[in-house]
C-alpha positions in Angstrom: 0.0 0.0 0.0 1.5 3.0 -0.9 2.2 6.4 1.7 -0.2 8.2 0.1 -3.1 5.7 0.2 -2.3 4.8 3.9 -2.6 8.9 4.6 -5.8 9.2 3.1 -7.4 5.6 5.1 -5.8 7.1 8.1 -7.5 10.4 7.4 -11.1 8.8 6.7 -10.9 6.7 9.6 -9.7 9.6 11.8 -12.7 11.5 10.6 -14.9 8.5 10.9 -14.3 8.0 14.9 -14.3 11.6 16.0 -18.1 11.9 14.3 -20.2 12.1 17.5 -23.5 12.8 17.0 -24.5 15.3 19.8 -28.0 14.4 22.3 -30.8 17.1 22.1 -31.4 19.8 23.8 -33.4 19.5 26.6 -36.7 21.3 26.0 -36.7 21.9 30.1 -33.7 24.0 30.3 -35.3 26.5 28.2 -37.8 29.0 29.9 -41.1 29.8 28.6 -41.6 33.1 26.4 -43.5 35.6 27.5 -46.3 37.1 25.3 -45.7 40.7 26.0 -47.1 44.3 24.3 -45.3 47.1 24.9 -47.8 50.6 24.9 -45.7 52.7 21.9 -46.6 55.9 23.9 -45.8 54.6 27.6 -49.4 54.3 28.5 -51.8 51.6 29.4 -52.8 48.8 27.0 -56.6 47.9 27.4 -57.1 44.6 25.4 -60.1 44.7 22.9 -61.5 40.9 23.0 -59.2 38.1 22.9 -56.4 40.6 21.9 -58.2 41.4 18.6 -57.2 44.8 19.7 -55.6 47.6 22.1 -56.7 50.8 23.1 -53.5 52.5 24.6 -54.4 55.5 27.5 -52.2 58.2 27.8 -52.3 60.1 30.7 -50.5 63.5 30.7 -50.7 65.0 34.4 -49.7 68.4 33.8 -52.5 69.1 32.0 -55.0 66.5 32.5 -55.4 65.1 29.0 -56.3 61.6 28.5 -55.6 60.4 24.6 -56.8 56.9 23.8 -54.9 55.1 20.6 -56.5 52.4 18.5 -54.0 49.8 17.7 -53.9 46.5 16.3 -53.7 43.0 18.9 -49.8 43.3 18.4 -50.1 47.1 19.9 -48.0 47.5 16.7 -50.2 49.4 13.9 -52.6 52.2 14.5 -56.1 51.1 13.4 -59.0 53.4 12.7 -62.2 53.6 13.8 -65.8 54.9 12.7 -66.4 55.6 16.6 -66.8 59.6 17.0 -66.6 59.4 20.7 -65.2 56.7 23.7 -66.5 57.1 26.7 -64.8 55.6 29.7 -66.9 55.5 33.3 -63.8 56.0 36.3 -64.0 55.1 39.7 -62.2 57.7 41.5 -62.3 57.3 45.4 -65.8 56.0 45.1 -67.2 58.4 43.2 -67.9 57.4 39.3 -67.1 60.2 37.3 -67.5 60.1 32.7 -64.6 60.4 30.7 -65.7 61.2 27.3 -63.0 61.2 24.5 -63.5 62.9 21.3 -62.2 61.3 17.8 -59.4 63.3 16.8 -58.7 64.6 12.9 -55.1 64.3 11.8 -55.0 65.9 8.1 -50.8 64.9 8.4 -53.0 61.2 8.2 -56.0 61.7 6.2 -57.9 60.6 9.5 -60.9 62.1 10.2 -63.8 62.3 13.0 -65.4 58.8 12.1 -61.9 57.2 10.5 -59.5 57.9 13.2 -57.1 56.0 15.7 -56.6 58.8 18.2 -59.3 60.0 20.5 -58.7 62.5 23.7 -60.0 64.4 26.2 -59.3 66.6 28.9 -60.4 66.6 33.0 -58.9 68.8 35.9 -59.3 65.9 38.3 -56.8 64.0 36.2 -54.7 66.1 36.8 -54.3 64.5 40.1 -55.5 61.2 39.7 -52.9 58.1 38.6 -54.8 55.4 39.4 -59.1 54.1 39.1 -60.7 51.6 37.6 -62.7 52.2 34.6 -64.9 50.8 31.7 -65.0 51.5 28.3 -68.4 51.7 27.5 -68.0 50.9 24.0 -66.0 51.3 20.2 -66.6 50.3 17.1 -63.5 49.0 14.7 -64.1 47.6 11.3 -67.5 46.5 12.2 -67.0 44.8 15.4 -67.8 46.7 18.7 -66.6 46.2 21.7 -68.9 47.4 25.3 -68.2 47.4 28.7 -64.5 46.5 28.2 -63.5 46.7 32.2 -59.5 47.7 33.1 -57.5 49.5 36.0 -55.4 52.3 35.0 -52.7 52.3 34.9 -52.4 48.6 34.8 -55.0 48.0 32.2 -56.8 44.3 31.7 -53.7 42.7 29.4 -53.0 39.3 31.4 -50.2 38.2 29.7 
């Protein structure tokens, strides 16, 4: 047999011994994901069915504004709807008080009172209050509407 054949049986056989074949991973060292949405504003995300869609509250104290975002069940795309108005009932120390938001025009969108994703309004008592628990009485988007849709803020009603 010459050098060169020995070299290359050596070489195959070499090969052949160090091929291991390596067990699986063990599906139990690996933690479970968690389904998260993250509120693109900061605010609270208030799932619309099961997670069909998000209403996001934003809450600015200084003023006392409350603007509500229509997004879709990833909290990912803005979606519109026909909805001129949400109105939100807040329990406040006891004492229910009405939030109504308007539907908000954006020309910069096209989006109009009846075809929006943005809705706001404004209440001195927010101004000091961070926390109650509300319903939202009710929102239409594409067809499908969505009543007494119960959350805290500013933990909202997402369980995931």
């Amino acid at each position: 047999m010459s050098t060169g054949l020995r070299l290359l049986l050596f070489v195959l056989l070499a090969g052949a011994g160090g091929c291991v074949k390596k067990p699986a991973a063990s599906t139990t060292d690996v933690a479970p994901v968690r389904h998260e949405h993250r509120p693109p504003h900061g605010g609270t995300p208030v799932v619309l069915g099961a997670e069909v869609y998000h209403v996001e509250l934003v809450r600015d104290a200084d003023t006392g504004r409350l603007q509500a975002f229509v997004f879709d069940g990833e909290l990912e795309n803005f979606i519109r709807s026909t909805s001129p108005s949400l109105e939100i009932s807040a329990v406040v120390n006891g004492t229910t008080r009405t939030l109504v938001l308007k539907a908000i025009a954006n020309p910069a969108t096209g989006e109009t009172v009846g075809d929006t994703a943005q809705f706001e309004t404004q209440a001195d008592w927010m101004k000091a209050t961070g926390e109650f628990d509300g319903i939202l009485q009710g929102i239409t988007i594409r067809g499908t509407t969505f009543t007494a849709v119960k959350f805290n803020f500013p933990k909202g009603n997402d369980r995931d």
